[in-house]
DSSP file (Angstrom, degrees, kcal/mol; ACC not computed):
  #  RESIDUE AA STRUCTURE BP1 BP2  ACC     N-H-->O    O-->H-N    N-H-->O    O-->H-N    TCO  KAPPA ALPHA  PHI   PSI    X-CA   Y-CA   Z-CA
    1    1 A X              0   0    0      0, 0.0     2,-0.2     0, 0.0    35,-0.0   0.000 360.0 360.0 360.0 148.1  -15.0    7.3    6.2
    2    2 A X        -     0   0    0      1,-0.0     2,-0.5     3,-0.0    39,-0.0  -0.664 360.0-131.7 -95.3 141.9  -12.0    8.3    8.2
    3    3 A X        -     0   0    0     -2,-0.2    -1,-0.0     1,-0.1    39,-0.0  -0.817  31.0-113.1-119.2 176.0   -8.9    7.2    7.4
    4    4 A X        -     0   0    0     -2,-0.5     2,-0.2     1,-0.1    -1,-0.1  -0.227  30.6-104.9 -90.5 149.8   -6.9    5.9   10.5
    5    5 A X        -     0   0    0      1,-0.1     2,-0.2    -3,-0.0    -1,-0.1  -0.443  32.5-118.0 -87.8 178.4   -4.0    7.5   11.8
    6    6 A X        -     0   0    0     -2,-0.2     2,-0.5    43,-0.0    -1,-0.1  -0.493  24.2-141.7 -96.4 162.3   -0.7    6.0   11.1
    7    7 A X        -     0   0    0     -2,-0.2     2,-0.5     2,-0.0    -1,-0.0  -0.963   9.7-139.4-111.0  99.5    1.3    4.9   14.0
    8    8 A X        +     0   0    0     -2,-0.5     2,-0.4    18,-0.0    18,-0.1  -0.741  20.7 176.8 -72.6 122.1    5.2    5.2   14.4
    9    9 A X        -     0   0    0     -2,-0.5     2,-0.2     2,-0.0    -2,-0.0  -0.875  22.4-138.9-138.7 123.9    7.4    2.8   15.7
   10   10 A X        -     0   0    0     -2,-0.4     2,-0.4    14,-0.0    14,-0.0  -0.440  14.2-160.5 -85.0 120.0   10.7    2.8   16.0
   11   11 A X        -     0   0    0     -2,-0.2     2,-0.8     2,-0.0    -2,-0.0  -0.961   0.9-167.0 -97.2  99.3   13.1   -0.6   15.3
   12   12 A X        -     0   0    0     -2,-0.4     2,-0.9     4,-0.0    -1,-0.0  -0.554   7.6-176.3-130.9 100.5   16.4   -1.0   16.5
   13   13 A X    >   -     0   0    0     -2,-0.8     3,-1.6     2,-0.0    -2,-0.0  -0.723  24.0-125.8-121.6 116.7   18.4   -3.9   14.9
   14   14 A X  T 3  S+     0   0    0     -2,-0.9     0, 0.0     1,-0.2     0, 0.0  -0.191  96.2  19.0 -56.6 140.4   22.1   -4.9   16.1
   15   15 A X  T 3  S+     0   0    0      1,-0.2    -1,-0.2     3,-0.0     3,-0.1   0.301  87.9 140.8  81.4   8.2   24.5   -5.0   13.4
   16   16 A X    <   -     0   0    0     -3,-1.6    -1,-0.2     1,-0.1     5,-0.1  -0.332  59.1 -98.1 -81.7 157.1   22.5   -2.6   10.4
   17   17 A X    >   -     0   0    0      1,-0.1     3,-1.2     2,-0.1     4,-0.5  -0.357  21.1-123.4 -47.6 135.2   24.3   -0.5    8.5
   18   18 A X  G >  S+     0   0    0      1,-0.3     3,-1.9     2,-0.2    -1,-0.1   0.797 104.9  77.0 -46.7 -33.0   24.4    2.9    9.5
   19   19 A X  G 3  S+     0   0    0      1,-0.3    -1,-0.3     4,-0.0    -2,-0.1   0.498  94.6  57.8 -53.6   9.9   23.1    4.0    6.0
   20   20 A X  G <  S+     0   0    0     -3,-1.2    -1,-0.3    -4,-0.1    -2,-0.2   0.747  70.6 122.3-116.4 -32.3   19.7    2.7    7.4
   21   21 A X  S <  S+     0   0    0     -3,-1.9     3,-0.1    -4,-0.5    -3,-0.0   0.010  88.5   4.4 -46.5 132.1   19.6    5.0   10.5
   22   22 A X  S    S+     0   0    0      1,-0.2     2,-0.4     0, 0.0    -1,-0.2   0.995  95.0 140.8  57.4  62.0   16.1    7.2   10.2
   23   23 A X        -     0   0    0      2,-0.0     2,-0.5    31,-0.0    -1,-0.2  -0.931  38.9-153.6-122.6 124.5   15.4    5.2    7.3
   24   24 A X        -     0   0    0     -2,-0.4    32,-1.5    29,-0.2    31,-1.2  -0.843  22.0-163.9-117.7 125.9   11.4    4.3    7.3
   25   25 A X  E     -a   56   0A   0     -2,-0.5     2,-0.5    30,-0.2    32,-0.2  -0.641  11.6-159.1 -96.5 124.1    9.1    1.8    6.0
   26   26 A X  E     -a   57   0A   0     30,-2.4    32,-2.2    -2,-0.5     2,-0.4  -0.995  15.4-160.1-115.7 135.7    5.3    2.8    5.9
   27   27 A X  E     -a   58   0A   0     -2,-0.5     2,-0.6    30,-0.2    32,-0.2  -0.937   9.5-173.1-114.9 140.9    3.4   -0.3    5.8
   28   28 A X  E     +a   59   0A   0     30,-2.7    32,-2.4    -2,-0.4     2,-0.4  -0.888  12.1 158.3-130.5 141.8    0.1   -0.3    4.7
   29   29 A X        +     0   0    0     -2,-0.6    32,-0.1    30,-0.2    33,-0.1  -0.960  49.0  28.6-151.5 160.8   -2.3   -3.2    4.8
   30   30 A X        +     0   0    0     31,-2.4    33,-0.1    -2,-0.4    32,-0.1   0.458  61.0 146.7  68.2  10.0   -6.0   -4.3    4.7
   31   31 A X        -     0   0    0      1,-0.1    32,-0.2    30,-0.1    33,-0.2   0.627  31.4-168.6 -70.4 -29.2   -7.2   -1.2    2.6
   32   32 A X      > -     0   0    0     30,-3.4     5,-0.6    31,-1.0     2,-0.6   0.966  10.3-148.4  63.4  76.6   -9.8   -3.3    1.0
   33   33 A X  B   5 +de  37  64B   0     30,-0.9    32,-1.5    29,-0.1    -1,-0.2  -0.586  41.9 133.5 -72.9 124.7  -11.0   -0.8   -1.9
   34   34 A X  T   5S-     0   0    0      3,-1.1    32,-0.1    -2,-0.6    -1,-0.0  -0.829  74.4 -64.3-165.9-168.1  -14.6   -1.5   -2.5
   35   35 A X  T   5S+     0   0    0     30,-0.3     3,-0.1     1,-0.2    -2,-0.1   0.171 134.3  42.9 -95.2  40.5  -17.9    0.3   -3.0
   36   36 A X  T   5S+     0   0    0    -35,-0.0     2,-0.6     0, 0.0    -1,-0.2   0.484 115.7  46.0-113.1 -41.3  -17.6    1.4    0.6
   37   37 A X  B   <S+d   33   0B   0     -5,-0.6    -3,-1.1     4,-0.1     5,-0.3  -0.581  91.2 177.1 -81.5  67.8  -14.3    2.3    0.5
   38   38 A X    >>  -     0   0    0     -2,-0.6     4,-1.6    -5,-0.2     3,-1.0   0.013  40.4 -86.2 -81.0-170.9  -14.4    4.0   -2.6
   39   39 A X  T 34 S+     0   0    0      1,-0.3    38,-0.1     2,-0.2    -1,-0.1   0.232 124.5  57.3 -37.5  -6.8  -11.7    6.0   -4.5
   40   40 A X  T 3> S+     0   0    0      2,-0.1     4,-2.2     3,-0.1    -1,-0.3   0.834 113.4  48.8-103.7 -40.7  -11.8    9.5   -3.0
   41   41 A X  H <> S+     0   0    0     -3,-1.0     4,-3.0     2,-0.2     3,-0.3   0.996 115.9  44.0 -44.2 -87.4  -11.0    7.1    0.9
   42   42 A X  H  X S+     0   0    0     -4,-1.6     4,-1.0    -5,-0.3    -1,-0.2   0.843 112.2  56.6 -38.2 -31.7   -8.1    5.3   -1.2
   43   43 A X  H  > S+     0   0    0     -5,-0.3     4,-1.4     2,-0.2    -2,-0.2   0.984 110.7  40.1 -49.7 -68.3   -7.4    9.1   -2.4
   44   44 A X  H  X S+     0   0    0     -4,-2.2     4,-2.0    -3,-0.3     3,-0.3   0.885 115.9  48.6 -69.5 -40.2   -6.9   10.4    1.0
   45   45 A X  H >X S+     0   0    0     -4,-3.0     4,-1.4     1,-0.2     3,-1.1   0.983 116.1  47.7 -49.9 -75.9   -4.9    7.2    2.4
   46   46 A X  H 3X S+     0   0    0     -4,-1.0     4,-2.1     1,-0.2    -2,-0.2   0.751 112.4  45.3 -25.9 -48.6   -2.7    7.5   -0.8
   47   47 A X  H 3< S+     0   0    0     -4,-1.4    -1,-0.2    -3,-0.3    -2,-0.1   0.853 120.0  44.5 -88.4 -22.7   -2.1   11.5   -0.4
   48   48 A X  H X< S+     0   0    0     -4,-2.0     3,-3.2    -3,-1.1     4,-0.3   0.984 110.6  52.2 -61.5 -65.2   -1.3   10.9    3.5
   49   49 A X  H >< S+     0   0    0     -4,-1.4     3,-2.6     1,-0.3     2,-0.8   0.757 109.2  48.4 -49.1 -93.6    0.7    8.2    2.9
   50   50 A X  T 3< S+     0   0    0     -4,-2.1    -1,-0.3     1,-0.3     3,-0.3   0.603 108.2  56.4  -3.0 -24.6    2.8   10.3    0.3
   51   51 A X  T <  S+     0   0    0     -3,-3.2    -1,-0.3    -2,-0.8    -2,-0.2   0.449  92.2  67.2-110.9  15.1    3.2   13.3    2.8
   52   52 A X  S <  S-     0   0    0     -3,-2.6    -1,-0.3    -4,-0.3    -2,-0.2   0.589  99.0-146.3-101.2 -10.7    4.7   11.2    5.4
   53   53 A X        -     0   0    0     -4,-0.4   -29,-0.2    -3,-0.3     2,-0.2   0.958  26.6-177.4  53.7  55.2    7.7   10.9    2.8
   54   54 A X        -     0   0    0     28,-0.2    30,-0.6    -5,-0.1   -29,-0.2  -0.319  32.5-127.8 -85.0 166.3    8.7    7.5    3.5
   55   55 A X  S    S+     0   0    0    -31,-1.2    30,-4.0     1,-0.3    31,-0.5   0.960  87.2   0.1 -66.7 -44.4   11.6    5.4    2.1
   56   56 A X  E     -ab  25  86A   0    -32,-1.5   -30,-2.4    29,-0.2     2,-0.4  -0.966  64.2-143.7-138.4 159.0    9.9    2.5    1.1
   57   57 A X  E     -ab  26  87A   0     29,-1.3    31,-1.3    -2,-0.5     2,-0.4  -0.959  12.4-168.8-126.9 120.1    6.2    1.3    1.2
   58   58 A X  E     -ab  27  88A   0    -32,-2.2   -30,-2.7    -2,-0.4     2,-0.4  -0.825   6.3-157.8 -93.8 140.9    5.3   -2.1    1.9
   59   59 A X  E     -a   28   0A   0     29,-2.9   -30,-0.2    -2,-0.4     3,-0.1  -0.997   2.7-160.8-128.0 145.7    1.9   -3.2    1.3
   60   60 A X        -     0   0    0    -32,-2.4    31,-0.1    -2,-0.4   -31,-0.1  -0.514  46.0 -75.0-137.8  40.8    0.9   -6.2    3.2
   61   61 A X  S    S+     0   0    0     29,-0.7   -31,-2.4   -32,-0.1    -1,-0.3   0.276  92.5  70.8 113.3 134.5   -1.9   -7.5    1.6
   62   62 A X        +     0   0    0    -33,-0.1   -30,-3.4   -32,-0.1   -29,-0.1   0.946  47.1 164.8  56.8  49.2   -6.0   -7.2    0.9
   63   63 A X        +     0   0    0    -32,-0.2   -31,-1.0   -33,-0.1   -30,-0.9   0.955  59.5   8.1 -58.3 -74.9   -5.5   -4.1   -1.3
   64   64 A X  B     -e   33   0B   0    -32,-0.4     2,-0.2   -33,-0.2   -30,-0.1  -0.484  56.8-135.7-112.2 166.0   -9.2   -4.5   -2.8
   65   65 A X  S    S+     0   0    0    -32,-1.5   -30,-0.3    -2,-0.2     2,-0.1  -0.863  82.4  22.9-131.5  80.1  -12.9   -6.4   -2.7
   66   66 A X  S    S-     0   0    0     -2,-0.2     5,-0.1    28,-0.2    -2,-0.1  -0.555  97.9 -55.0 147.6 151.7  -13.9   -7.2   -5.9
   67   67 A X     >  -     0   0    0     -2,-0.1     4,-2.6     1,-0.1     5,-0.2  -0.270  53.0-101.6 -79.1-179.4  -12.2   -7.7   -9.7
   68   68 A X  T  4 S+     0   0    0      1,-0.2     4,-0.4     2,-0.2     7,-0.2   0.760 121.5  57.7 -62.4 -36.7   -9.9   -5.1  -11.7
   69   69 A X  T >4 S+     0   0    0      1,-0.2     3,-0.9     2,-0.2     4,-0.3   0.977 109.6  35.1 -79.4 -62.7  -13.3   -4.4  -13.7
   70   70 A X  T 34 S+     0   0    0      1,-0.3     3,-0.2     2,-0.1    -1,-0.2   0.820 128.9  36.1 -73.4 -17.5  -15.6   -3.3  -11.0
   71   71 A X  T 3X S+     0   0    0     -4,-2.6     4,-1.2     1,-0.2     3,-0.4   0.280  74.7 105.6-121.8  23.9  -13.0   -1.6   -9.1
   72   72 A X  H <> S+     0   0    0     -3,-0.9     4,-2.0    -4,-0.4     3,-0.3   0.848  85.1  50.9 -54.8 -45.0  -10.5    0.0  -11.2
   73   73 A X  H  > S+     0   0    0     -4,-0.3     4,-0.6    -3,-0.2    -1,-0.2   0.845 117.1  42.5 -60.1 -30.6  -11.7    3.6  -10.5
   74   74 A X  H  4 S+     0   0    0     -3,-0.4    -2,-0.2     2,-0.2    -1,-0.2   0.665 120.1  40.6 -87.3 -29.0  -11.6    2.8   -6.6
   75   75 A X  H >X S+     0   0    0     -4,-1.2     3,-2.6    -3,-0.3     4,-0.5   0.768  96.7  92.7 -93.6 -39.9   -7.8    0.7   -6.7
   76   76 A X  H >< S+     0   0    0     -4,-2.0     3,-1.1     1,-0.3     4,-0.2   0.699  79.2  53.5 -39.5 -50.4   -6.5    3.8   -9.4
   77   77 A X  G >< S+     0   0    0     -4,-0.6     3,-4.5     1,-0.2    -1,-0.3   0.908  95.0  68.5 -33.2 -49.1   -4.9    6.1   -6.6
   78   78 A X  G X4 S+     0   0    0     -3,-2.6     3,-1.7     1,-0.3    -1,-0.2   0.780  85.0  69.8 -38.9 -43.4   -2.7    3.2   -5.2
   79   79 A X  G << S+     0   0    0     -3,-1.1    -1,-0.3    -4,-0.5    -2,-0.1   0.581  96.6  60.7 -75.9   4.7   -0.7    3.3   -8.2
   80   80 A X  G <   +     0   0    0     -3,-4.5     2,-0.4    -4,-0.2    -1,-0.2   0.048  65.1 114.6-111.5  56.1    0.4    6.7   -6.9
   81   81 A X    <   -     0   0    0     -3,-1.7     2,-0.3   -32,-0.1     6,-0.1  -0.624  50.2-158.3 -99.9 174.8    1.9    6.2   -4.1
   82   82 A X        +     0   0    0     -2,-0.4     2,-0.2     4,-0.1   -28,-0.2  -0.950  24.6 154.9-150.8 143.7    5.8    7.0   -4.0
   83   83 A X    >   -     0   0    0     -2,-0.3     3,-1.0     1,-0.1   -28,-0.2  -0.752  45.4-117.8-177.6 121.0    8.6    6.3   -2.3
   84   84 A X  T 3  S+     0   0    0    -30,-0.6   -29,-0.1     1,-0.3   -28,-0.1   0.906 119.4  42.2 -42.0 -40.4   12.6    6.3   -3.4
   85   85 A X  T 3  S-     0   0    0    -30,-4.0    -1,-0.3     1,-0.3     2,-0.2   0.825 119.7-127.0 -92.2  -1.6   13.0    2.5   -2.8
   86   86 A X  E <   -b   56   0A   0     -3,-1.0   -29,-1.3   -31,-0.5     2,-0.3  -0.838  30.8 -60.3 139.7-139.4    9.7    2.1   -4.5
   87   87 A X  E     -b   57   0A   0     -2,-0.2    23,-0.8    21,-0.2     2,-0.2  -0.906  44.3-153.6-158.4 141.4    6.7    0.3   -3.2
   88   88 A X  E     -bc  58 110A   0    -31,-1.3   -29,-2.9    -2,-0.3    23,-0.2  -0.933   8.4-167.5-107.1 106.2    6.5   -3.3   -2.3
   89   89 A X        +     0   0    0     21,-2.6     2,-0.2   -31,-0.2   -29,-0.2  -0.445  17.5 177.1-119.4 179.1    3.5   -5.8   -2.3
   90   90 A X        -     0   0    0     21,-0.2   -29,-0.7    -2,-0.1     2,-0.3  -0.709  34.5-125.4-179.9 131.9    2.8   -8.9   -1.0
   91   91 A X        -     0   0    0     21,-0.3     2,-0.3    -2,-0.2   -31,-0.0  -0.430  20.9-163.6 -96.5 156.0   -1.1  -10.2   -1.6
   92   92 A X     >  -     0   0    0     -2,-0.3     4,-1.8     0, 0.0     3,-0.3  -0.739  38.4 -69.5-121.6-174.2   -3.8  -11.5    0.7
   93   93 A X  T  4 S+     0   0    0     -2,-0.3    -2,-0.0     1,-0.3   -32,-0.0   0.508 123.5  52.3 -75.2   3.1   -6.7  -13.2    0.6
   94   94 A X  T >4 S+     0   0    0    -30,-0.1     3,-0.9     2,-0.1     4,-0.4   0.770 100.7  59.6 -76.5 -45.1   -8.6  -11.3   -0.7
   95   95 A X  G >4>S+     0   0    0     -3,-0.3     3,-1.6     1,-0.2     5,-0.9   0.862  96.3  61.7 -31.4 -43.8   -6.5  -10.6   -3.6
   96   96 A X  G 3<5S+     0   0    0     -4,-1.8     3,-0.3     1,-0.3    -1,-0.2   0.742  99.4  62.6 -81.1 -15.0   -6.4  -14.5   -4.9
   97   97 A X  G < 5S+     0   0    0     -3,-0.9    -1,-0.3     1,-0.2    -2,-0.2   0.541 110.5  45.0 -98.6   4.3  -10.4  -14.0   -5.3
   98   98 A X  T < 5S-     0   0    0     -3,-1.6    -1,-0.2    -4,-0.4     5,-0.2  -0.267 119.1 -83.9-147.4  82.3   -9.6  -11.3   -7.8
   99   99 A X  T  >5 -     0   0    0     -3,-0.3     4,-2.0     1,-0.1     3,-0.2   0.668  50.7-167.7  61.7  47.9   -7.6  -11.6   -9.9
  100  100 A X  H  ><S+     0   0    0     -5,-0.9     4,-3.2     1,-0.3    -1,-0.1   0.644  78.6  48.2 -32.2 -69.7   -4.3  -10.7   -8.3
  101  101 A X  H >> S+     0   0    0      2,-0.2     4,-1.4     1,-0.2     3,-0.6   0.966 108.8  56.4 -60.6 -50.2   -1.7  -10.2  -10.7
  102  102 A X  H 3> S+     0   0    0      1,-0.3     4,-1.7     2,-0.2    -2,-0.3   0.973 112.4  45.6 -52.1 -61.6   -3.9   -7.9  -12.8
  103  103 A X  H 3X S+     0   0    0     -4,-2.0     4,-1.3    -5,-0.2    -1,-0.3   0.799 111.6  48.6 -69.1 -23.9   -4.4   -5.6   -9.5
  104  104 A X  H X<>S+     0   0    0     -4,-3.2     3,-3.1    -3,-0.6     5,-0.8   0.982 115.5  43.9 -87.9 -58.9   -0.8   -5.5   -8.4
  105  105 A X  H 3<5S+     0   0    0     -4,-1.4     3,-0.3     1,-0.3    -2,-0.2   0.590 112.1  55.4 -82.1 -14.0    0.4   -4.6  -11.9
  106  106 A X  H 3<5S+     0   0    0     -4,-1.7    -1,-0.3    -5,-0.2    -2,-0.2   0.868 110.7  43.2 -44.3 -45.4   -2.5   -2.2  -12.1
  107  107 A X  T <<5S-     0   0    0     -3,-3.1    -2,-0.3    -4,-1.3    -1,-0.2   0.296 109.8-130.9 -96.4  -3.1   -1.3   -0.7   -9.1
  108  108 A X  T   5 +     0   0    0     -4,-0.4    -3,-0.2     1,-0.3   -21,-0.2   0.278  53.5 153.6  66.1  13.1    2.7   -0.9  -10.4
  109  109 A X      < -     0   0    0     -5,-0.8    -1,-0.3    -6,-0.2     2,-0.3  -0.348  55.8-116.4 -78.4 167.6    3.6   -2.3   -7.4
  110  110 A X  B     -c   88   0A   0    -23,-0.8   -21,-2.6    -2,-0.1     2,-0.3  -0.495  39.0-147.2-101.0 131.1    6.7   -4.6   -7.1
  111  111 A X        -     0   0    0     -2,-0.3     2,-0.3   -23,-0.2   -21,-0.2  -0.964  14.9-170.8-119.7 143.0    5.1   -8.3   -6.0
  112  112 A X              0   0    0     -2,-0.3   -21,-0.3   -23,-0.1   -24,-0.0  -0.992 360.0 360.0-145.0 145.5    6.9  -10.5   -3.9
  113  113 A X              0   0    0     -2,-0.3    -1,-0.1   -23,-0.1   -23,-0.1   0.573 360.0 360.0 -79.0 360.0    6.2  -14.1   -2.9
């Protein structure tokens, strides 16, 4: 499976600090790690993701299909993705049908309600 390319777009907000100019958020969402998308897919999203050298990474949700047991080998990249302000989650609905908290902390990401 191919994994899609990422898309830049540029955000212009009155009044931010300058310290923010060229500063970039990769958001990632919907990766839904499962036994189609297995772990070598989540591998290559992960290593792209990484070479784009962003500031933060949000992910926005439907990370995996399936609990922390069957799909641990398949979620295990995620937890290296990188980023100076870290990386940022936020769950979907898929998430709350497995076992949520166990996968974000699998995945070391920062959860926010």
């Amino acid at each position: 499976m191919v994994v899609p390319k990422p898309r830049q777009i540029e955000v212009s907000i009155a009044g931010l600090p300058a310290a923010f100019d060229g500063y970039r958020v990769l958001q990632l969402t919907d990766i839904h790690a499962s036994r189609l998308l297995t772990g070598d897919w989540v591998r290559r999203v992960v290593d792209e993701s990484n070479a784009l050298t962003p500031d933060l990474i949000v992910i926005t949700g439907d990370l995996i299909d399936g609990s922390v047991e069957a799909r641990r080998d398949d979620a295990r990249p995620l937890a290296d993705l990188r980023a100076p302000d870290g990386v940022v989650a936020i769950t979907g609905n898929h998430e709350y049908y497995a076992q949520y908290r166990a996968w974000m902390q699998a995945c070391g990401a920062a959860m926010r309600r």
